[in-house]
MARDRENRO-25537 format. One line per 8 residues: their letters; for each residue x, y, z of N, C-alpha, C, O. Coordinates in steps of 0.1 Angstrom, whole numbers, plus 5000, padded with zeros to 4 digits. Example, Ala and Ser with C-alpha at 12.3 -4.5 7.8 and 13.67 -1.06 7.14 Angstrom:
# MARDRENRO-25537
as = 5132/4943/5078/5123/4955/5078/5132/4967/5078/5142/4967/5085  5128/4978/5071/5137/4989/5071/5129/5000/5079/5134/5011/5080 $
***
This chain:
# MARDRENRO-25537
xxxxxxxx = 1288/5306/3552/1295/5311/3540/1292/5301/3528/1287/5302/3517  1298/5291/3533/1293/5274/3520/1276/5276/3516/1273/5274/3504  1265/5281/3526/1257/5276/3521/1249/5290/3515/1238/5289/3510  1256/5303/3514/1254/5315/3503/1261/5311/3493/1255/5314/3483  1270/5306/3491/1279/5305/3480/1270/5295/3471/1266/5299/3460  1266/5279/3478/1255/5276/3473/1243/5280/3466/1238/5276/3455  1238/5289/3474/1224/5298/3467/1224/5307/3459/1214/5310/3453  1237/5316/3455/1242/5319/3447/1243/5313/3437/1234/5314/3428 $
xxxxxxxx = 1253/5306/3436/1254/5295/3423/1241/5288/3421/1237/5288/3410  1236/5284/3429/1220/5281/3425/1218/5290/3414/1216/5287/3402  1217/5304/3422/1205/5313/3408/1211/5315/3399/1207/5312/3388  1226/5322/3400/1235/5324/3389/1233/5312/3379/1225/5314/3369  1237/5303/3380/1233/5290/3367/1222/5285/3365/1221/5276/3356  1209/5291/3376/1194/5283/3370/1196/5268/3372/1193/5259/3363  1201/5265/3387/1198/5254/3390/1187/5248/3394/1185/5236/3397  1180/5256/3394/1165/5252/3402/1160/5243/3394/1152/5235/3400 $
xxxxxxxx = 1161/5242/3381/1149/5237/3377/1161/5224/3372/1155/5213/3370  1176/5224/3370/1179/5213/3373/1180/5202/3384/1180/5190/3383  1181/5212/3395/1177/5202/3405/1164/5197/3403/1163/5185/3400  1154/5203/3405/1142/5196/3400/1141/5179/3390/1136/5168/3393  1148/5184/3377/1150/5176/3370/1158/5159/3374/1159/5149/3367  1164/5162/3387/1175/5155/3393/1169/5148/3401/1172/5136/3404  1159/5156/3408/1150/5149/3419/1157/5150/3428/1159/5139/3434  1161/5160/3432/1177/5166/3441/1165/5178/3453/1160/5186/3446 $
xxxxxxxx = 1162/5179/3465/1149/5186/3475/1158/5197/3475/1170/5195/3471  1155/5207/3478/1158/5223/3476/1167/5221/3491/1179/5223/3491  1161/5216/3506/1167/5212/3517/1182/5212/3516/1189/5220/3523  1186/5204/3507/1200/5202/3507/1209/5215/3508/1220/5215/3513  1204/5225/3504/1211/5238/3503/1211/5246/3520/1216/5257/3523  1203/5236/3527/1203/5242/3542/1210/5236/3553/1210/5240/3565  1219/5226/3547/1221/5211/3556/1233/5220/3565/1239/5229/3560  1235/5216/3579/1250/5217/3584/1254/5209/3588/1248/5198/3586 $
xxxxxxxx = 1263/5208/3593/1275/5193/3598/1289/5195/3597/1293/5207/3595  1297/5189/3599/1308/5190/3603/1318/5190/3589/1315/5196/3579  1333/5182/3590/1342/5187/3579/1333/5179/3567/1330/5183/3556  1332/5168/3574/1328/5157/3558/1316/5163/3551/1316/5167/3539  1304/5166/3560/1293/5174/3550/1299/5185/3545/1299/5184/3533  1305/5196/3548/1308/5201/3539/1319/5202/3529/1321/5213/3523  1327/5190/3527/1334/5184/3519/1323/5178/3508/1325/5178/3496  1314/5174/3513/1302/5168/3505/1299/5179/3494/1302/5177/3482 $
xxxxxxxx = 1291/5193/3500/1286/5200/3496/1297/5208/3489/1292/5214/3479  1309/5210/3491/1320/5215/3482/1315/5206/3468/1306/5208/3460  1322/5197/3468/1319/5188/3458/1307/5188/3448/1306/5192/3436  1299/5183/3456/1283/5187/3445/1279/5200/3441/1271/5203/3432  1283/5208/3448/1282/5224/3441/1295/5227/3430/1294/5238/3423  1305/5220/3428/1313/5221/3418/1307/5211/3409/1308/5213/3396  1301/5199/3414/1295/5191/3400/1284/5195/3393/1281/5191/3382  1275/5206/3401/1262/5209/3402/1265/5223/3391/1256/5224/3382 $
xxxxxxxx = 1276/5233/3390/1279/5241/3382/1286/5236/3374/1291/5247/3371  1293/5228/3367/1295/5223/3357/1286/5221/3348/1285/5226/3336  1274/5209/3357/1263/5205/3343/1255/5217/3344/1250/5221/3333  1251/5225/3356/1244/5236/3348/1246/5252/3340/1238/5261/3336  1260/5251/3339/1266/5266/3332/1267/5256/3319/1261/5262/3310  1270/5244/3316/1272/5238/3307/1266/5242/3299/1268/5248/3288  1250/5233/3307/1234/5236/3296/1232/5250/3291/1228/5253/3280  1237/5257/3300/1232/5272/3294/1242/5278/3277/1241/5286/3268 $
xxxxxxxx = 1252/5266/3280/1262/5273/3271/1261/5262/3256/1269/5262/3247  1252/5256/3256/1253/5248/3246/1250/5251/3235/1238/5254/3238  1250/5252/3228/1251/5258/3212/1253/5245/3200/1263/5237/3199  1240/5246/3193/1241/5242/3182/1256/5242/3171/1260/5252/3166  1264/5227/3168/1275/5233/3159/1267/5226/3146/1260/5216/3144  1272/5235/3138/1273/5231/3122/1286/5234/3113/1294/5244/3112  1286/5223/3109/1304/5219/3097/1299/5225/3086/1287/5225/3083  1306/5231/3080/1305/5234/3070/1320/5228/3059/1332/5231/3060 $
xxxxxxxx = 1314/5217/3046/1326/5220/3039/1322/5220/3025/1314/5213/3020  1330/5230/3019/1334/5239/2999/1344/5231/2998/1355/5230/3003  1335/5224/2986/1348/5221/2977/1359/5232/2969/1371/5232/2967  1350/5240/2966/1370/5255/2959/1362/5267/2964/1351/5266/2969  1368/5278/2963/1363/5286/2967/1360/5300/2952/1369/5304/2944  1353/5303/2952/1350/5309/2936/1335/5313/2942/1327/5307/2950  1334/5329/2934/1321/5332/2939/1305/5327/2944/1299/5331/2954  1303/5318/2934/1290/5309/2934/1289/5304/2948/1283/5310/2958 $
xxxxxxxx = 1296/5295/2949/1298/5289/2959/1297/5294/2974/1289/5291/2983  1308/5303/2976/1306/5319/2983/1294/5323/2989/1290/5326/3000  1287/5322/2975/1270/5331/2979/1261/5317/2984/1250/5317/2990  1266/5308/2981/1255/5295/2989/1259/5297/3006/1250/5296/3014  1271/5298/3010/1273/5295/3022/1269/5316/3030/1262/5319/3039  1276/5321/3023/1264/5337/3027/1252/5338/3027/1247/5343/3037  1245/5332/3018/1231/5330/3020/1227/5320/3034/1217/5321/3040  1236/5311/3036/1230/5300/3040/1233/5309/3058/1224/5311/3066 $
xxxxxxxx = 1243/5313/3060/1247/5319/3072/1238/5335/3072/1236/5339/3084  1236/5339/3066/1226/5355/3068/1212/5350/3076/1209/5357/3085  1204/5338/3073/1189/5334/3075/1196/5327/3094/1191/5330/3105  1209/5317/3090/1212/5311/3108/1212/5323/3118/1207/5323/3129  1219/5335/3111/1227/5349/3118/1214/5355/3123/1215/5362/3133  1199/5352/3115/1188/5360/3123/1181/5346/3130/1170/5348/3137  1183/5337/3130/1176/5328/3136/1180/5324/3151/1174/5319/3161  1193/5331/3148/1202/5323/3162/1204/5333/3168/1199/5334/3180 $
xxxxxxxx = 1212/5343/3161/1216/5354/3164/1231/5352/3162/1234/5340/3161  1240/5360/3162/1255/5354/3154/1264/5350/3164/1276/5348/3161  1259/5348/3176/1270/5344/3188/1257/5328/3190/1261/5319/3196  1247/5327/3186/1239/5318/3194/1240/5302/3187/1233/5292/3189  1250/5304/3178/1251/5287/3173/1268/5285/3170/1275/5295/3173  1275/5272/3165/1288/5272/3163/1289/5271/3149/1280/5264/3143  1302/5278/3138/1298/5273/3129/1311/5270/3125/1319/5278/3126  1314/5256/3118/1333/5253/3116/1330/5251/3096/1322/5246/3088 $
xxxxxxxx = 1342/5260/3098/1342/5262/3081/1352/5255/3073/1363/5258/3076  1350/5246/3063/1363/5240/3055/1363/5239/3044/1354/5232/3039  1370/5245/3037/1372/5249/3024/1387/5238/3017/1398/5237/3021  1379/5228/3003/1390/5218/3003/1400/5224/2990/1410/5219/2985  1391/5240/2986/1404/5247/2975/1404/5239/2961/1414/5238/2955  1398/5236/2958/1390/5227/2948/1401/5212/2950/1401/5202/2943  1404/5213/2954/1416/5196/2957/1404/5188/2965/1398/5192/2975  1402/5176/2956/1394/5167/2961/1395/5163/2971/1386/5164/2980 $
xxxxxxxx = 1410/5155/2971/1418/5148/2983/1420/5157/2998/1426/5152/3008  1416/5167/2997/1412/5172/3012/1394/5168/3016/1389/5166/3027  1391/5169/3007/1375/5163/3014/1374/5155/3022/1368/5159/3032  1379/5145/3024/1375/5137/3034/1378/5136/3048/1372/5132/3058  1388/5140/3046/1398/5144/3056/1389/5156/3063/1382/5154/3073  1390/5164/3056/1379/5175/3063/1365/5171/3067/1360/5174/3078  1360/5163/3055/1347/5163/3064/1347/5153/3082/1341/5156/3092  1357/5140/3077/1358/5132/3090/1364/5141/3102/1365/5136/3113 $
xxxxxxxx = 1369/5154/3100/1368/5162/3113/1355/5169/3118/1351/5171/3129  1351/5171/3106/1334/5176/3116/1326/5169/3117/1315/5174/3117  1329/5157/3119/1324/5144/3122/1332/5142/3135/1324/5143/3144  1343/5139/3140/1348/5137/3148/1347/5148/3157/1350/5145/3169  1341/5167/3154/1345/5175/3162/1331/5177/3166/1330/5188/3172  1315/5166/3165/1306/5166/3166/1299/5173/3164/1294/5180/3173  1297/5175/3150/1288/5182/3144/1275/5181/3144/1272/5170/3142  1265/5191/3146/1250/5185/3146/1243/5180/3135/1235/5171/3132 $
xxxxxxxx = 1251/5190/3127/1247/5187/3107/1261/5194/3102/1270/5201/3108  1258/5187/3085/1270/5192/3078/1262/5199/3070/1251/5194/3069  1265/5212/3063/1263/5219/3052/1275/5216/3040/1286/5221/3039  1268/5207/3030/1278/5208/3023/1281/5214/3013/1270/5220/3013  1288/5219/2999/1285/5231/2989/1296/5224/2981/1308/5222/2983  1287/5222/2967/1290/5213/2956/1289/5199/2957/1290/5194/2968  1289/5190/2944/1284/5177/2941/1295/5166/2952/1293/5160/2962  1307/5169/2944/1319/5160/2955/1317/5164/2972/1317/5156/2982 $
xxxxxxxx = 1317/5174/2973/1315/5172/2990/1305/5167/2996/1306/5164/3008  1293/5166/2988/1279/5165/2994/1282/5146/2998/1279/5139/3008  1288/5142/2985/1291/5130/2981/1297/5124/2998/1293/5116/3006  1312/5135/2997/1320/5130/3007/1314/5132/3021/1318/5126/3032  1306/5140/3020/1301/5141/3035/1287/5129/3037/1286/5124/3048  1279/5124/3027/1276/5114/3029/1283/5103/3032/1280/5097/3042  1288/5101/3029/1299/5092/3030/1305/5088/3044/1305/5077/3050  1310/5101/3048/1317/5099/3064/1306/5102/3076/1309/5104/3087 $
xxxxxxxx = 1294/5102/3071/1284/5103/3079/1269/5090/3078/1258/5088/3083  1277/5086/3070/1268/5068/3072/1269/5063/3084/1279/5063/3091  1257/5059/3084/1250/5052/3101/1253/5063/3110/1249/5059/3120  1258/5073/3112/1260/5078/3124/1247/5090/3128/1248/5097/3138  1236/5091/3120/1228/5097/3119/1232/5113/3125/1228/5118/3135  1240/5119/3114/1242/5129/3116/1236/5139/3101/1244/5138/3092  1225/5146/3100/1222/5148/3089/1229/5159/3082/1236/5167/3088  1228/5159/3065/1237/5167/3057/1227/5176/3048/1218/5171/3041 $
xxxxxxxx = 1228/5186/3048/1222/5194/3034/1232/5199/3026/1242/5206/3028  1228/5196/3017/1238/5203/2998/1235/5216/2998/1229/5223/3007  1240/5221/2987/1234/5231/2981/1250/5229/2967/1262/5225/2969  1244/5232/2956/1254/5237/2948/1252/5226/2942/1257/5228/2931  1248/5215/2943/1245/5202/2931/1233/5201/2920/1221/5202/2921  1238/5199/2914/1234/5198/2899/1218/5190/2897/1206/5194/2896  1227/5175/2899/1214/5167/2899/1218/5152/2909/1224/5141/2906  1212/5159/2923/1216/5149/2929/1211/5133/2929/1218/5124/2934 $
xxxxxxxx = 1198/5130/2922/1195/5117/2920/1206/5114/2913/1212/5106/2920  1214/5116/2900/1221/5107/2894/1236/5107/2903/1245/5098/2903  1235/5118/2912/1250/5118/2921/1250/5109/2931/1260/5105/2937  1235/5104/2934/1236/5094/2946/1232/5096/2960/1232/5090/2971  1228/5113/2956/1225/5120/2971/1209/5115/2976/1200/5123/2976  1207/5103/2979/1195/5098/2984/1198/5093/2995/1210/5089/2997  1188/5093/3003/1191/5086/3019/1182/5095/3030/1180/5107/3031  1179/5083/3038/1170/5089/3052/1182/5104/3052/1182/5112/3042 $
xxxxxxxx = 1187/5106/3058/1196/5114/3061/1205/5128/3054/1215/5133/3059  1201/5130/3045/1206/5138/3037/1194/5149/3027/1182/5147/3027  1197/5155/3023/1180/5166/3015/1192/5175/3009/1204/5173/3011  1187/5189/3001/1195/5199/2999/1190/5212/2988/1178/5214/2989  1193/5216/2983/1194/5224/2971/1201/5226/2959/1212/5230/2959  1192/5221/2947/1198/5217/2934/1201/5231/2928/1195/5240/2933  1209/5234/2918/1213/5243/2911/1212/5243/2898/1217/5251/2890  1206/5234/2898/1198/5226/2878/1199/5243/2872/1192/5252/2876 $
xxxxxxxx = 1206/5243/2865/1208/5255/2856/1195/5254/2844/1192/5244/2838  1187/5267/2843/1175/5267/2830/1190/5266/2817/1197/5275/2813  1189/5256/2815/1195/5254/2796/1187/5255/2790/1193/5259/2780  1174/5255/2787/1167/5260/2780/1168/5275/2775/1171/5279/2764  1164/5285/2787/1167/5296/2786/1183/5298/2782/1189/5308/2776  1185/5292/2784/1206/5297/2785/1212/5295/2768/1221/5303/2763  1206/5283/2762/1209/5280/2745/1199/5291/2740/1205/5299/2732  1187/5293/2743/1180/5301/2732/1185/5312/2734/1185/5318/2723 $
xxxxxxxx = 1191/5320/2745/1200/5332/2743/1206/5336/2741/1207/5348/2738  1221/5320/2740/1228/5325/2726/1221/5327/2715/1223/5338/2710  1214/5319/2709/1209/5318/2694/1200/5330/2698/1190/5326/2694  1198/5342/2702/1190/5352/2706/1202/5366/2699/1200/5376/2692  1213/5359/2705/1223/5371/2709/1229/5371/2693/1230/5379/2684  1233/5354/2696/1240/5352/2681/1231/5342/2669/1232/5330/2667  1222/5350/2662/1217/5341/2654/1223/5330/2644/1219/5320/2638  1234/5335/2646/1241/5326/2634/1249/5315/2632/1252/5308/2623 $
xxxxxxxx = 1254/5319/2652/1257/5304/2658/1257/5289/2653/1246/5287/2648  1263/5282/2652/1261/5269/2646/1267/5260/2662/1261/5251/2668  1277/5263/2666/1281/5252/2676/1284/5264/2690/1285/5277/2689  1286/5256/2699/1292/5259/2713/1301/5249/2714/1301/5237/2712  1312/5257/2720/1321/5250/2731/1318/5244/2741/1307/5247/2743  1323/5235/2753/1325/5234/2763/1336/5230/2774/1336/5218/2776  1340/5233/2776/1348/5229/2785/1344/5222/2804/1334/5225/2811  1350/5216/2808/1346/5203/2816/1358/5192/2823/1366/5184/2817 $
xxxxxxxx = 1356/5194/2840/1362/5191/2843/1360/5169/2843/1349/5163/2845  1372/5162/2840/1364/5146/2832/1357/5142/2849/1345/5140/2851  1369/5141/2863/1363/5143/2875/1352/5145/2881/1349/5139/2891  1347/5153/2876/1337/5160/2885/1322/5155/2876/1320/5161/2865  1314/5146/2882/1299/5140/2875/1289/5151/2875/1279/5150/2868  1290/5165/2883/1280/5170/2878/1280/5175/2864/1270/5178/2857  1293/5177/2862/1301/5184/2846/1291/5172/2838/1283/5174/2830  1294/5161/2842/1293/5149/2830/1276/5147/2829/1271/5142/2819 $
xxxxxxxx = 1270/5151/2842/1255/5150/2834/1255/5166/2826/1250/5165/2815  1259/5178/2831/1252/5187/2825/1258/5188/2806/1254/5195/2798  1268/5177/2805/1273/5179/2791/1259/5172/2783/1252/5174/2773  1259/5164/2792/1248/5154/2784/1235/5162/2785/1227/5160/2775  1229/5170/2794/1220/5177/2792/1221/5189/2781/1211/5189/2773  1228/5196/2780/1232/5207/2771/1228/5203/2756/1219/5209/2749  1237/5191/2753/1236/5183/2741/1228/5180/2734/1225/5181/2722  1220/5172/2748/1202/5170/2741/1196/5185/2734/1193/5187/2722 $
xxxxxxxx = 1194/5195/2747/1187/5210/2740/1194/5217/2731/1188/5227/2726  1209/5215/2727/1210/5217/2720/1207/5216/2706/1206/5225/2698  1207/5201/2707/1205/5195/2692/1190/5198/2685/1188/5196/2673  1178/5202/2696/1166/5208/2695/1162/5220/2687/1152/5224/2681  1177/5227/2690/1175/5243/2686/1187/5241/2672/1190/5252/2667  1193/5232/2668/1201/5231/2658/1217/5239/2661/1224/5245/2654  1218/5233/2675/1233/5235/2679/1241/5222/2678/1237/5211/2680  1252/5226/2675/1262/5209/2676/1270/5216/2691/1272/5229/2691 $
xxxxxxxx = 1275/5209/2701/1281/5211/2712/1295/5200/2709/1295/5188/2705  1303/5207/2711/1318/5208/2707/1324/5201/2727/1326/5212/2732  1325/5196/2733/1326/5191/2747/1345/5189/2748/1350/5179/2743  1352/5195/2754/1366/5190/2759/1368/5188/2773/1365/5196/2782  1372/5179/2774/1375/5177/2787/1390/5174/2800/1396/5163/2800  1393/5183/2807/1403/5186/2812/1402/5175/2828/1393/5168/2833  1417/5178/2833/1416/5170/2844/1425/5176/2857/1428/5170/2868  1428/5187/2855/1436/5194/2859/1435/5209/2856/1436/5214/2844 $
xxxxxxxx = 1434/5220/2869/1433/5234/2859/1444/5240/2851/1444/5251/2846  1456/5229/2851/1466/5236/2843/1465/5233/2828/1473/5238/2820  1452/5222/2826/1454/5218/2814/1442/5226/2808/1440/5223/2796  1433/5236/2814/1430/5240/2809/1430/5254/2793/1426/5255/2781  1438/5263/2801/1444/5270/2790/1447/5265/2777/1444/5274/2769  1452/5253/2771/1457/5246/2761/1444/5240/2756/1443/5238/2744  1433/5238/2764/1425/5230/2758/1414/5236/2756/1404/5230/2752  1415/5251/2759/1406/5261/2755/1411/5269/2741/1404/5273/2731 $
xxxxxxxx = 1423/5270/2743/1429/5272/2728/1429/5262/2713/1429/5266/2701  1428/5251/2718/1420/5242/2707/1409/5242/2705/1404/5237/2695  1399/5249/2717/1384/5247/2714/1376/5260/2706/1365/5260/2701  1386/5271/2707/1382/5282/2702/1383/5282/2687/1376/5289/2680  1392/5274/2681/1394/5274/2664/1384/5265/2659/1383/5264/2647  1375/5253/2670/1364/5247/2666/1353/5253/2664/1348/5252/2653  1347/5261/2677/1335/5267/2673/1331/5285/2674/1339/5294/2673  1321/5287/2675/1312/5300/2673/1313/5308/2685/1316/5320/2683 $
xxxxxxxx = 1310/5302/2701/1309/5308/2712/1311/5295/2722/1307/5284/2718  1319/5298/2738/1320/5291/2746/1309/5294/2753/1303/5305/2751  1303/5282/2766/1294/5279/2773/1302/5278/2787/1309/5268/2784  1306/5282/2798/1308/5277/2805/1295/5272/2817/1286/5279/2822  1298/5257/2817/1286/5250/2828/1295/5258/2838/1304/5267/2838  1284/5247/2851/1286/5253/2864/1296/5241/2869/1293/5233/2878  1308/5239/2862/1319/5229/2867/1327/5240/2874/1330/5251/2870  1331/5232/2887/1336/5241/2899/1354/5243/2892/1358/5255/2891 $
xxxxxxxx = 1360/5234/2888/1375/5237/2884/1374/5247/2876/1378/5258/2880  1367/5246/2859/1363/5254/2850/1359/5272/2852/1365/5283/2849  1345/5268/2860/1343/5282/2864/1355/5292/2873/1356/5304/2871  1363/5284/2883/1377/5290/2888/1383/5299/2879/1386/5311/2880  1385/5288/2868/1401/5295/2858/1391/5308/2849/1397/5313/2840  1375/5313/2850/1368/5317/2839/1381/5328/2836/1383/5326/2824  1387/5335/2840/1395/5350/2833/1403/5340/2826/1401/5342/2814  1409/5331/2828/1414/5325/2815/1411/5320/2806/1418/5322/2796 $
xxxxxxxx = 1398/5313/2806/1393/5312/2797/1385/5321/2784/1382/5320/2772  1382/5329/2794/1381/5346/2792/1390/5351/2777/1386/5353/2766  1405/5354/2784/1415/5355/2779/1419/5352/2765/1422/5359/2755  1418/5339/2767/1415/5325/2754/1409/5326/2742/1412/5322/2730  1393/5335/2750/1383/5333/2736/1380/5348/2732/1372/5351/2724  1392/5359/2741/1389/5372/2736/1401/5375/2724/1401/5384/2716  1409/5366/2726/1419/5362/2715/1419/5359/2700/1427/5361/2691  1407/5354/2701/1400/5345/2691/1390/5350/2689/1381/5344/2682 $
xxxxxxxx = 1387/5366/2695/1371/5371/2688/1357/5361/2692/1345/5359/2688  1365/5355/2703/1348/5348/2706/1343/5349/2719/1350/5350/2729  1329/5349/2718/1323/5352/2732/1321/5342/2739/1322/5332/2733  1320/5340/2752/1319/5335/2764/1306/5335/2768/1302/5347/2771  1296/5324/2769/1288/5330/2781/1281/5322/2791/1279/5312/2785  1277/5321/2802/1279/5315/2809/1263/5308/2820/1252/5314/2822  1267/5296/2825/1251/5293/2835/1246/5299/2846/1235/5301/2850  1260/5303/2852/1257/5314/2861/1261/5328/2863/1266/5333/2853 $
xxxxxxxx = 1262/5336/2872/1264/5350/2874/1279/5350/2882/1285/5360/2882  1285/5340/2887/1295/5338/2891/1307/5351/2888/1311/5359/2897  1310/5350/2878/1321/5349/2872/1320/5362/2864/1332/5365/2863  1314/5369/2859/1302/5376/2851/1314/5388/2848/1319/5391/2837  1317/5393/2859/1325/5404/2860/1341/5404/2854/1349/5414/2854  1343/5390/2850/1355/5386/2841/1352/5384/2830/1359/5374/2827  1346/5389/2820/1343/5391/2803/1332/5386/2801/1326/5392/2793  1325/5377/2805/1315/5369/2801/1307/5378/2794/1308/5390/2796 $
xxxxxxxx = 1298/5372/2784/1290/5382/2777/1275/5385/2783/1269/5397/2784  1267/5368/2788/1259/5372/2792/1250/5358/2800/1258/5348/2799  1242/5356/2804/1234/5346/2809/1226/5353/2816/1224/5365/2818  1221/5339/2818/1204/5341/2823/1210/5327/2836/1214/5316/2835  1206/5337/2846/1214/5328/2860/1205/5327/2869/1196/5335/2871  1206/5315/2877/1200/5316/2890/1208/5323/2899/1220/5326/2897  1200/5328/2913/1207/5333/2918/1218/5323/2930/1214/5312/2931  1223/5325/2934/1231/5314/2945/1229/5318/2961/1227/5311/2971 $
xxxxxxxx = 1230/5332/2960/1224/5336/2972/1211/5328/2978/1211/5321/2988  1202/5332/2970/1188/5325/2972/1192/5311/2977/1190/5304/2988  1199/5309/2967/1200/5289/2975/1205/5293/2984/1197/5292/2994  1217/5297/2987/1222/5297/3003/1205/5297/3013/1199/5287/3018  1202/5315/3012/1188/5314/3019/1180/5299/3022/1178/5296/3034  1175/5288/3009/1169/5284/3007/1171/5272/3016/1164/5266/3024  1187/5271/3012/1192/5260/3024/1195/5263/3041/1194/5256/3051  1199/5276/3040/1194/5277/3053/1181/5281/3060/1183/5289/3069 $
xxxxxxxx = 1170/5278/3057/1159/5276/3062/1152/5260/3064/1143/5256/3071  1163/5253/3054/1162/5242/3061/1172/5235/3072/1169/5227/3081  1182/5239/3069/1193/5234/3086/1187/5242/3095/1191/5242/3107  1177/5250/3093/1170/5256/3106/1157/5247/3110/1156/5242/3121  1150/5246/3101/1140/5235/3107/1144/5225/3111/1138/5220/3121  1156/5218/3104/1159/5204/3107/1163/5202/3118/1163/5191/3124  1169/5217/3123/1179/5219/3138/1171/5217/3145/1173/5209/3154  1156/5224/3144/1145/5227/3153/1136/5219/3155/1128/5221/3165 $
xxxxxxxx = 1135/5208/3148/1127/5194/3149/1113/5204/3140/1102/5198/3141  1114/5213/3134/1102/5220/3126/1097/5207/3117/1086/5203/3117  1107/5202/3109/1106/5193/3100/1116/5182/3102/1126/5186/3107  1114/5170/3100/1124/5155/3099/1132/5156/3085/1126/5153/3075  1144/5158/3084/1153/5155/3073/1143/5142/3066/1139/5143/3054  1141/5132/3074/1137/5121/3060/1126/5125/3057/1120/5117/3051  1117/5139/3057/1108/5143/3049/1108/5146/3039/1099/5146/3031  1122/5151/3038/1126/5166/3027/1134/5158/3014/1140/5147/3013 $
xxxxxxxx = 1132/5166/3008/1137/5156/2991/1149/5176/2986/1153/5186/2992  1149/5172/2977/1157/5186/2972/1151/5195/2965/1141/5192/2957  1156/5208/2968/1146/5219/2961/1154/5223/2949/1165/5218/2947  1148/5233/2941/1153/5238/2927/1145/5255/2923/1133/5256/2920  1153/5265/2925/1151/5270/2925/1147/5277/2909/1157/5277/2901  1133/5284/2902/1128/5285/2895/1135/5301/2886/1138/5305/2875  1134/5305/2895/1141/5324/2892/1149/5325/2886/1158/5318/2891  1153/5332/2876/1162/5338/2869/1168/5350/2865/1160/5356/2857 $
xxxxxxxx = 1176/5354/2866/1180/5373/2861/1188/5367/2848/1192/5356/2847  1186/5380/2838/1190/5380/2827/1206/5390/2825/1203/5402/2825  1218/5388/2824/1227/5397/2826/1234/5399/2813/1239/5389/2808  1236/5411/2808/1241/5412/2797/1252/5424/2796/1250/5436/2795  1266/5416/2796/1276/5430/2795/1283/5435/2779/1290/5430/2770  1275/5451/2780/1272/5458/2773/1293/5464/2766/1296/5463/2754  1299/5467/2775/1313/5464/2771/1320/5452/2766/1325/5453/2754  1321/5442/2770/1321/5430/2764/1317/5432/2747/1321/5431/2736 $
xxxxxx = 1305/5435/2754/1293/5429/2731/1303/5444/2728/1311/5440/2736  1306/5452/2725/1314/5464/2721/1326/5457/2716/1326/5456/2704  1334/5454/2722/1348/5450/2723/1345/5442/2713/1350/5447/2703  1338/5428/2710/1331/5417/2704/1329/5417/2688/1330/5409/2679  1323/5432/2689/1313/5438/2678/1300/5433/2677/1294/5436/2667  1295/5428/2684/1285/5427/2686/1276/5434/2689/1265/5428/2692 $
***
């Protein structure tokens, strides 16, 4: 009876080729003897199904952590999960999700759990988490991919161990559209979280292309989304039209800001498609999906040994849709 039970569990768990590996003679599965051998053979057939149901059950984990949760963001980690879901199949990998609700001070905290709950890689989504997940993953060679950062050279996202997908908004395209839409334009708003450094390079990028095309950029900057409202209402009696960048607090509150500048007869418009469906007038967006995609085709190679993380540098997606709401410019007079 011990030694069917044995040969069973043999094939049931595909021990064969672990024994093999063990340097363990197939013999053993024939042996007889008295109480102690098969006290023996109880034993190593319970240690012998452990490590090999084990192997069969091992699965790839990946952490995932969002800094807030707001559409954009959304579509990096859908995209990023649609390309794992056909690669793995949606039972064939682990995936732990953390969302820090745009509160900084949960980042870390979260990421050093999927660090501690052994993660194979982190997917991170936006500039501060990418940050924080490098961070709690020094020396431990556990690799990280972004997606949702701006411009990760000046964020610091360099290192054997980390690669991702930038979200460098076309400003080019994005200013000459106002001045497309609104010739008459003289300044933009913006609004900007002071926290958050990807806000603080794209102010400084804006500024420059603006000044090209004969825009003055009007910049306030909040620290809190409650102080937003108040400081959108001072920015609307400055200028012509608001800009919203791709600042994670900012883009949150857009229906307020929304709200703000429909008050004041002014349009809104914005770097990405995010938000689009809450007044904005119009942009020319990358898509965020795509990055998701984009990035998950790399936590797939990197999983698969296809490619070495210290090969990969960050990508930037080129594509753009032009979106223009037609209610909005009505309401506007436009």
């Amino acid at each position: 009876m011990d030694i069917n039970l044995l040969c069973l569990v043999k094939e049931t768990c595909g021990l064969d080729k672990h024994l093999k590996q063990k340097k363990l003679h197939d013999s053993f599965f024939y042996l007889r003897g008295g109480k102690s051998m098969k006290k023996v053979m109880i034993l190593l057939m319970v240690l012998l199904v452990m490590v090999g149901c084990s192997d069969q059950n091992d699965k790839v984990k990946i952490g995932v952590i969002q800094l807030a949760d707001h559409p954009s963001l959304n579509a990096t980690y859908a995209g990023m999960k649609e390309v794992l879901d056909e690669k793995y199949g949606e039972d064939g990998y682990e995936l732990t999700y953390q969302n820090a609700l745009g509160d900084n001070a949960n980042l870390m905290l979260m990421a050093q759990k999927l660090v501690d709950d052994g993660s194979d890689l982190i997917y991170a989504i936006a500039t501060s988490a990418a940050q924080t997940a490098m961070s709690v993953t020094e020396g431990k060679e556990i690799p990280v991919i972004y997606n949702a950062v701006t411009d990760p050279i000046s964020a610091g996202l360099q290192g054997e161990w980390i690669a991702g997908v930038s979200d460098m908004a076309p400003i080019d395209k994005q200013l000459n559209l106002i001045k497309e839409i609104l010739p008459e334009v003289k300044s933009i708003g913006i609004l900007y979280n002071t926290g958050e450094d990807n806000s603080l390079i794209q102010i400084e990028m804006v500024t420059d292309k603006a000044l090209e095309i004969g825009l003055e950029v009007i910049a306030v900057g909040v620290s809190s989304p409650s102080d937003i409202e108040t400081a959108a209402s001072q920015l609307v009696k400055k200028v012509d039209a608001l800009f919203n960048i791709t600042d994670n607090m900012v883009v949150s509150a857009t229906s307020q800001v929304v709200n703000v500048a429909n008050q004041a007869n002014i349009p809104v418009f914005a770097s990405e498609v995010g938000q689009f469906d809450q007044g904005i007038l119009a942009t020319e967006s990358i898509d965020y999906f795509d990055l998701g995609l984009m990035a998950g085709e790399m936590i797939y190679n990197v999983l698969t040994s296809e490619v070495s993380i210290k090969d990969l540098d960050h990508m930037v997606s080129e594509d753009t849709v032009l979106y223009f709401n037609l209610d909005v410019a009505e309401k506007l007079g436009i």
